[in-house]
N, CA, C and O atoms as CSV, one atom per row, in Angstrom:
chain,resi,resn,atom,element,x,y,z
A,1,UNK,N,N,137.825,90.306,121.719
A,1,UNK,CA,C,136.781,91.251,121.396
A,1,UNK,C,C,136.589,92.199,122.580
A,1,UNK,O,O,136.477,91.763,123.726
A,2,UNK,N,N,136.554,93.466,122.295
A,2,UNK,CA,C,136.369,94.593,123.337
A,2,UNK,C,C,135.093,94.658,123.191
A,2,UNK,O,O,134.418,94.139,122.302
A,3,UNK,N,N,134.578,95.636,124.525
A,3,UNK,CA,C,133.459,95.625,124.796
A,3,UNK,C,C,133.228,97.434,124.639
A,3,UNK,O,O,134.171,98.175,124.916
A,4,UNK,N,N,132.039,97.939,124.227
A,4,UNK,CA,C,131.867,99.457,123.774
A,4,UNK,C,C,131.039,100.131,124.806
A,4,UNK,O,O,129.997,99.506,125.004
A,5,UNK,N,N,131.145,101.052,125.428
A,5,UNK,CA,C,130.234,102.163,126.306
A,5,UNK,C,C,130.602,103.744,125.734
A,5,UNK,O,O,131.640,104.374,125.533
A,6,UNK,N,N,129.285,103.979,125.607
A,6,UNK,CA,C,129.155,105.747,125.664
A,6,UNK,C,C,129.091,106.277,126.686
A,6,UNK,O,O,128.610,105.731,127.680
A,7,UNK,N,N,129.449,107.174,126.674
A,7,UNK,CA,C,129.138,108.259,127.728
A,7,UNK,C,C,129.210,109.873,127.445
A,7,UNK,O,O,129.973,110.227,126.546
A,8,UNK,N,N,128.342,111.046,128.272
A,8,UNK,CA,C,128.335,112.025,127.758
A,8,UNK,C,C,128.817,112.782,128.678
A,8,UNK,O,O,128.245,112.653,129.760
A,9,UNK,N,N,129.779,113.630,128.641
A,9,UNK,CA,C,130.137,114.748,129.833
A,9,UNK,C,C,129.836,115.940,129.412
A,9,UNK,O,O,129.725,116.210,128.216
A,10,UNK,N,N,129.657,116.857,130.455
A,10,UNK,CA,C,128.674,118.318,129.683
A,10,UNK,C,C,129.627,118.694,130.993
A,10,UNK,O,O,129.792,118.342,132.161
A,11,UNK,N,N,130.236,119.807,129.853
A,11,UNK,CA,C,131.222,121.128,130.193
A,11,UNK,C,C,130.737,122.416,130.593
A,11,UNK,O,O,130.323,123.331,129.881
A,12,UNK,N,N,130.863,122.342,131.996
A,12,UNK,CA,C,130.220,123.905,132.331
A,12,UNK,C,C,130.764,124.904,131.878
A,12,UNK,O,O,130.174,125.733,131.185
A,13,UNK,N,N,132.054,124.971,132.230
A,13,UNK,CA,C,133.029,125.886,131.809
A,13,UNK,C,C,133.468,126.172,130.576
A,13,UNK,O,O,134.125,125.341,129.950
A,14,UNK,N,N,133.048,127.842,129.871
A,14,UNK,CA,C,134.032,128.016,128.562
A,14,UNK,C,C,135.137,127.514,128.429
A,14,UNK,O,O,136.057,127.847,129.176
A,15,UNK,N,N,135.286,126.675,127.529
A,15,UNK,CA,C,137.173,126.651,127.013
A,15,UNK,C,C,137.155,127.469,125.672
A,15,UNK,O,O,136.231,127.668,124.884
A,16,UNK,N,N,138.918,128.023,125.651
A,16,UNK,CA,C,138.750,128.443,124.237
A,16,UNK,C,C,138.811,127.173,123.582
A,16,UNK,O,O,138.636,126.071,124.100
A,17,UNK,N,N,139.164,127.527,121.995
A,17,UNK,CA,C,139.404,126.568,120.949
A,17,UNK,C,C,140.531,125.667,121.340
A,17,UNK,O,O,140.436,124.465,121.091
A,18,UNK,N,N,141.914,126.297,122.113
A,18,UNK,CA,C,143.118,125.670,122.610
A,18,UNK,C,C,142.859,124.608,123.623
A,18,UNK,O,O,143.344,123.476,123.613
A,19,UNK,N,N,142.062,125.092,124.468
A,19,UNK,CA,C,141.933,124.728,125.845
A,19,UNK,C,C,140.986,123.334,125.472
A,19,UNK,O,O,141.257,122.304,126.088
A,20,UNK,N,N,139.920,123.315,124.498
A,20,UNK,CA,C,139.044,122.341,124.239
A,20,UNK,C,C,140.054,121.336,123.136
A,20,UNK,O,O,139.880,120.118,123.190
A,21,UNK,N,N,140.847,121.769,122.390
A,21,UNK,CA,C,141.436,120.616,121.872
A,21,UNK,C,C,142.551,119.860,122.470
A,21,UNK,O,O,142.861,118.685,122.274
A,22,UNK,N,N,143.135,120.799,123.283
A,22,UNK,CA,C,144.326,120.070,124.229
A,22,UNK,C,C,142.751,118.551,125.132
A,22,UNK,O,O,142.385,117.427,124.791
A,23,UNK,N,N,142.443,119.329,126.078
A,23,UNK,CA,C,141.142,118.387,126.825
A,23,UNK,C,C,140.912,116.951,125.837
A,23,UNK,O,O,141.156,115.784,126.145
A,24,UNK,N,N,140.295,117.560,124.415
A,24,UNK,CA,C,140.342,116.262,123.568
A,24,UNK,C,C,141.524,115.394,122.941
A,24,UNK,O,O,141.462,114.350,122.291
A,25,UNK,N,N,142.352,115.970,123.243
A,25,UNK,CA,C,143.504,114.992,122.756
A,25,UNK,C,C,144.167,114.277,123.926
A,25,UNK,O,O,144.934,113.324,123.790
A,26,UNK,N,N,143.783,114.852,125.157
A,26,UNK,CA,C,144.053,114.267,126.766
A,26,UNK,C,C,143.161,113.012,126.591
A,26,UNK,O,O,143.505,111.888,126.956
A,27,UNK,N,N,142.240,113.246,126.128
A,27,UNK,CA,C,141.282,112.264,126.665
A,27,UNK,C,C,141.426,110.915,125.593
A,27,UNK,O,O,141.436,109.701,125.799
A,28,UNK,N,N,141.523,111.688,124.442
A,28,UNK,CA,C,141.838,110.237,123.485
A,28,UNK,C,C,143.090,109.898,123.821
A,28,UNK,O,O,143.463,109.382,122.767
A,29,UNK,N,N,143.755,109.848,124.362
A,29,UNK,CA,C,145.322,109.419,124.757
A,29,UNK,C,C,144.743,108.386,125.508
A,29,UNK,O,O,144.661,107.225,125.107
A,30,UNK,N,N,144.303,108.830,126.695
A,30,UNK,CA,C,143.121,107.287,127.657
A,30,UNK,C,C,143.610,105.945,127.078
A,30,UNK,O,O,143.262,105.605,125.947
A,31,UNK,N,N,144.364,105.226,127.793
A,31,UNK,CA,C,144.181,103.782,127.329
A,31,UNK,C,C,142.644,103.292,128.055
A,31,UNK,O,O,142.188,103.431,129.189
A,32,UNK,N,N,142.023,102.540,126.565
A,32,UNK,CA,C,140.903,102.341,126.619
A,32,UNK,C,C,139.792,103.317,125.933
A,32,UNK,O,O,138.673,102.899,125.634
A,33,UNK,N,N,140.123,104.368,125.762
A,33,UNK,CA,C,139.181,105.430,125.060
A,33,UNK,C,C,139.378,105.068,123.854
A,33,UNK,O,O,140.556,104.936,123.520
A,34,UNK,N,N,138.332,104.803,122.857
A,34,UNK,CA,C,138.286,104.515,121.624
A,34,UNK,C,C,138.151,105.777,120.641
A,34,UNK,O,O,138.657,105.845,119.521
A,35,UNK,N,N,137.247,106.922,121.372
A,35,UNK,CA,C,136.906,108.105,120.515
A,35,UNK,C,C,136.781,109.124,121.614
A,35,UNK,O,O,136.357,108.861,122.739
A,36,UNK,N,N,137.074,109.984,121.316
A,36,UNK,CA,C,135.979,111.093,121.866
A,36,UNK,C,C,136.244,112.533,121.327
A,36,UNK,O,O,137.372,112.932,121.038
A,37,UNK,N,N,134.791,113.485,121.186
A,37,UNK,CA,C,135.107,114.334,120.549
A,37,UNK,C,C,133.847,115.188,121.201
A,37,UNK,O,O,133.219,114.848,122.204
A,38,UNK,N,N,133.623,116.370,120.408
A,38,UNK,CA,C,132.631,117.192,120.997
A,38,UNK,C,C,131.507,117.327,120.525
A,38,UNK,O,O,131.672,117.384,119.307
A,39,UNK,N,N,129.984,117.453,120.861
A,39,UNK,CA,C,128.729,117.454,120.218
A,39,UNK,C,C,129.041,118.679,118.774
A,39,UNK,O,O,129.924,119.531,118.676
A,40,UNK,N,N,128.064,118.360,117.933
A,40,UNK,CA,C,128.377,119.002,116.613
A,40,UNK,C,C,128.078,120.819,116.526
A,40,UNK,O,O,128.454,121.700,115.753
A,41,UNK,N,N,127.361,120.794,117.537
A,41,UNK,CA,C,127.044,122.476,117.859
A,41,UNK,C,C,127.540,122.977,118.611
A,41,UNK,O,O,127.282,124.171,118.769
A,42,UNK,N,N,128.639,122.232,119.578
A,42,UNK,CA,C,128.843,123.321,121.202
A,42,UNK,C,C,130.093,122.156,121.683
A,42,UNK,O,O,130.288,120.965,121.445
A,43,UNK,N,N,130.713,123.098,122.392
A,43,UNK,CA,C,131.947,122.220,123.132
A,43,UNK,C,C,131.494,121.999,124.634
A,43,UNK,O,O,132.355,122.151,125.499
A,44,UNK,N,N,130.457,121.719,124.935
A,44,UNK,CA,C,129.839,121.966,126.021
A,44,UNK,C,C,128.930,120.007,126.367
A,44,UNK,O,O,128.596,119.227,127.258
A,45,UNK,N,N,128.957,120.158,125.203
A,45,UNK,CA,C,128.822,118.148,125.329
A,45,UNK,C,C,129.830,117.550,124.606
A,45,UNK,O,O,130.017,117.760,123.408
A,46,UNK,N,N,130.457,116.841,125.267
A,46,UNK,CA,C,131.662,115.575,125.105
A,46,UNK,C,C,131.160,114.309,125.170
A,46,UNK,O,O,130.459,113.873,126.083
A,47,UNK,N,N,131.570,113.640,124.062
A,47,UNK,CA,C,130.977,112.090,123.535
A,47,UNK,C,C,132.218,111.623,123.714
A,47,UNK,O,O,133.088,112.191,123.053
A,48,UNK,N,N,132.608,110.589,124.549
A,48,UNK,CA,C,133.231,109.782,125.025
A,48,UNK,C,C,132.681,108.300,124.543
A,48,UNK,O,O,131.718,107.885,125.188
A,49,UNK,N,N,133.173,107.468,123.499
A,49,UNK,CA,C,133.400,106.006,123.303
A,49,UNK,C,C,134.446,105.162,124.047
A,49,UNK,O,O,135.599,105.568,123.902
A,50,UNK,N,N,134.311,104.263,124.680
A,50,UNK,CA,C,135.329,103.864,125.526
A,50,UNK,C,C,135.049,102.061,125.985
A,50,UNK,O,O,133.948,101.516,126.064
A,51,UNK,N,N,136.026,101.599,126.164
A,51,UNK,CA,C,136.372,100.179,126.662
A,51,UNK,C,C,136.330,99.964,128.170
A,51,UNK,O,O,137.312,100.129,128.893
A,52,UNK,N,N,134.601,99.417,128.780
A,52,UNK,CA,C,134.379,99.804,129.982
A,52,UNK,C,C,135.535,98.644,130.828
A,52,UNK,O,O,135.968,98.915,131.948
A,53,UNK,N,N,135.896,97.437,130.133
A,53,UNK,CA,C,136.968,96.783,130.902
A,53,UNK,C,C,138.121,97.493,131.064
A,53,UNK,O,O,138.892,97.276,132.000
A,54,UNK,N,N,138.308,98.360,130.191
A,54,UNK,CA,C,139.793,99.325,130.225
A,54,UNK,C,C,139.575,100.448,131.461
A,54,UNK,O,O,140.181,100.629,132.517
A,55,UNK,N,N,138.969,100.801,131.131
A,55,UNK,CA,C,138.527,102.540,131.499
A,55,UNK,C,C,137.022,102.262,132.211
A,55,UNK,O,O,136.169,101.442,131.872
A,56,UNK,N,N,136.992,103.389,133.492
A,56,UNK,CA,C,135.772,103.576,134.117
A,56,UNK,C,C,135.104,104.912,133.531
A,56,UNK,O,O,135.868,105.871,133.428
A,57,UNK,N,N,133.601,105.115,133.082
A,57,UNK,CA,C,133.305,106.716,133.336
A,57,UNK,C,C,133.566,107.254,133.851
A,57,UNK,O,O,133.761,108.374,133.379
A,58,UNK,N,N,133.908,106.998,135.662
A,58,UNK,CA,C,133.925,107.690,136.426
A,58,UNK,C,C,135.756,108.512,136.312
A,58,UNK,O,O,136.121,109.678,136.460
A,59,UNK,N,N,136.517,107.235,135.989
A,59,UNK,CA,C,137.607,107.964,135.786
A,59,UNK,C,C,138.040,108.912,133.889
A,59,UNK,O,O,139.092,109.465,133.569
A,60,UNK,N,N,137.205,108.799,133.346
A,60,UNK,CA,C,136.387,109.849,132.428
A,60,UNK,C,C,136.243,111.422,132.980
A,60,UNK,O,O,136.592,112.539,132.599
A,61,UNK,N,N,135.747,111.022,133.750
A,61,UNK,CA,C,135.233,112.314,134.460
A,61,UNK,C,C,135.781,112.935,134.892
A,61,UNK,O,O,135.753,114.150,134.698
A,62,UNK,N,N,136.776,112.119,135.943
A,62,UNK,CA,C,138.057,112.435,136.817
A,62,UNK,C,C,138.980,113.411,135.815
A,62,UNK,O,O,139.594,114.315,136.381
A,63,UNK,N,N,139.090,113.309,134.648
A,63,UNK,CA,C,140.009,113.499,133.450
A,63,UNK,C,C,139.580,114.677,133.070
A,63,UNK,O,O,140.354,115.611,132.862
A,64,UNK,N,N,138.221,114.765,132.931
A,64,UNK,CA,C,137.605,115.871,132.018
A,64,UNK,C,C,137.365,116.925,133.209
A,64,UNK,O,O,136.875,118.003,132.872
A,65,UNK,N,N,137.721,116.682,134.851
A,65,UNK,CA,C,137.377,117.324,135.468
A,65,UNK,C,C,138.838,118.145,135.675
A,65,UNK,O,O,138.655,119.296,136.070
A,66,UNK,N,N,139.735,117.910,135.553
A,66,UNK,CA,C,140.998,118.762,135.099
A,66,UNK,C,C,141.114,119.822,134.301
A,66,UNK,O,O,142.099,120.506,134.578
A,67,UNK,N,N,140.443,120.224,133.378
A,67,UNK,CA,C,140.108,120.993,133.191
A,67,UNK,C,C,138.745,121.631,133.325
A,67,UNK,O,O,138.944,122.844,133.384
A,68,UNK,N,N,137.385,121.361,133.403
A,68,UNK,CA,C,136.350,121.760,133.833
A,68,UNK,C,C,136.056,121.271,135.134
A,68,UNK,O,O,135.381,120.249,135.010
A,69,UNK,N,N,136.361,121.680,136.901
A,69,UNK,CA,C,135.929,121.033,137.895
A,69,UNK,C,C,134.324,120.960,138.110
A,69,UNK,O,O,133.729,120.840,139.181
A,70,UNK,N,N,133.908,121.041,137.106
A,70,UNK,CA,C,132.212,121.360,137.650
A,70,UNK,C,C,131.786,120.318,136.239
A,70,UNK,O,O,130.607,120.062,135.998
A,71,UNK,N,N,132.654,119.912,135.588
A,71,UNK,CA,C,132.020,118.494,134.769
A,71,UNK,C,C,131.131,117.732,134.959
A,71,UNK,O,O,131.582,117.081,135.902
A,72,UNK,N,N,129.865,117.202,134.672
A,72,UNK,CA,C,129.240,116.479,135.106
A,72,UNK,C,C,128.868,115.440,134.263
A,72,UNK,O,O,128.776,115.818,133.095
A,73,UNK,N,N,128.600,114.166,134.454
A,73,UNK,CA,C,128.267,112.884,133.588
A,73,UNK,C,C,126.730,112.740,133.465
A,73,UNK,O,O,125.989,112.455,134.406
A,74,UNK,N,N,126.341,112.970,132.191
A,74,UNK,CA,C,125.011,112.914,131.757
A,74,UNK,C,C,124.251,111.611,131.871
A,74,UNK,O,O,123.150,111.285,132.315
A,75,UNK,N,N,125.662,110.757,131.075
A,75,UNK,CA,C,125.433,109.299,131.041
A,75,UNK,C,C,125.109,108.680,129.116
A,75,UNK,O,O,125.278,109.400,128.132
A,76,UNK,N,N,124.857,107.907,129.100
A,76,UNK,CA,C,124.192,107.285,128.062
A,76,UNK,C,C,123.544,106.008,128.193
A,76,UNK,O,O,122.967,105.507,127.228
């Protein structure tokens, strides 16, 4: 049995449409990332589901900060 954590990263930086789905398909690749996708109004919050024994937030972040360096972890 895996164990489940949320987490929220908020995107400073515009991406286009390209730039934000490449980012989300980086990130669901993650061994250990179960989901992640973007808040329902804005690409500017990222919902990250993830396997905290697999995967750290922090290296979440590390990930999402490749393309946005000014990423920041909201938390959940």
């Amino acid at each position: 049995m895996s164990s489940k954590a949320d987490v929220l990263i908020h995107l400073h930086n515009h991406m286009n449409d390209v730039q934000s789905e490449d980012l989300k398909s980086h990130i669901n690749k993650i061994p250990g990332v179960i989901q992640a996708d973007y808040g329902p109004s804005t690409h500017h919050a990222f919902h990250i589901e993830y396997d905290p024994v697999r995967v750290s937030a922090s290296t979440l972040l590390r990930h999402a900060r490749e393309s946005d360096d000014s990423a920041t972890m909201i938390g959940l």
